[in-house]
N, C-alpha and C positions, 0 to 999 in steps of 0.2 A: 608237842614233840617231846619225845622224850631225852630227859636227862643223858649226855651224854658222857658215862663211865666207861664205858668200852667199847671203842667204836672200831670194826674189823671193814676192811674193803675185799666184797668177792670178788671173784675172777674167774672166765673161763677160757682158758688160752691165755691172751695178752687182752680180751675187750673183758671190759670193767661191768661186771651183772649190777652190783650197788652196795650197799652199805647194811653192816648190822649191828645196833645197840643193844647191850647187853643192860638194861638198868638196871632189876633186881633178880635175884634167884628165882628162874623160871619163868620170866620176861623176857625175852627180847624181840625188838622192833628192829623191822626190813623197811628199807626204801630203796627204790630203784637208782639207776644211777644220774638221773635228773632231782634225784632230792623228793618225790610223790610217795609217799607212803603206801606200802604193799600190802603191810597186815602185824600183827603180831601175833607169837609162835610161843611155843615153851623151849626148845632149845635152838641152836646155832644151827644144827644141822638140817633143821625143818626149816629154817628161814634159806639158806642155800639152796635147798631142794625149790623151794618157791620162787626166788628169782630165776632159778634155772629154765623154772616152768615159763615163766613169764616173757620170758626172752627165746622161749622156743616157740610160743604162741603168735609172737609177735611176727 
């Protein structure tokens, strides 16, 4: 798992997409919002976009 230095909670509406760590420049790691790891991304905004996805699929 990764270190956690900046840890942001998405949101769409009021239900909680998951979580995103930012560990180093051009890192950050997505988890859903049960804590399952989703992938890692190079910015905040692509891990958004993937839980988005993830929760639409679902």
């Amino acid at each position: 798992m990764a270190a956690q230095r900046d840890r942001l909670d998405v949101f769409q509406g009021r239900d909680k997409l998951g979580s995103v760590i930012m560990s180093r420049p051009g890192t950050v790691y997505a988890y859903d919002r049960l804590g399952q790891p989703v992938g890692c991304y190079a910015d905040v905004e692509a891990a958004r976009r993937a839980l988005t996805e993830r929760k639409r699929a679902a």
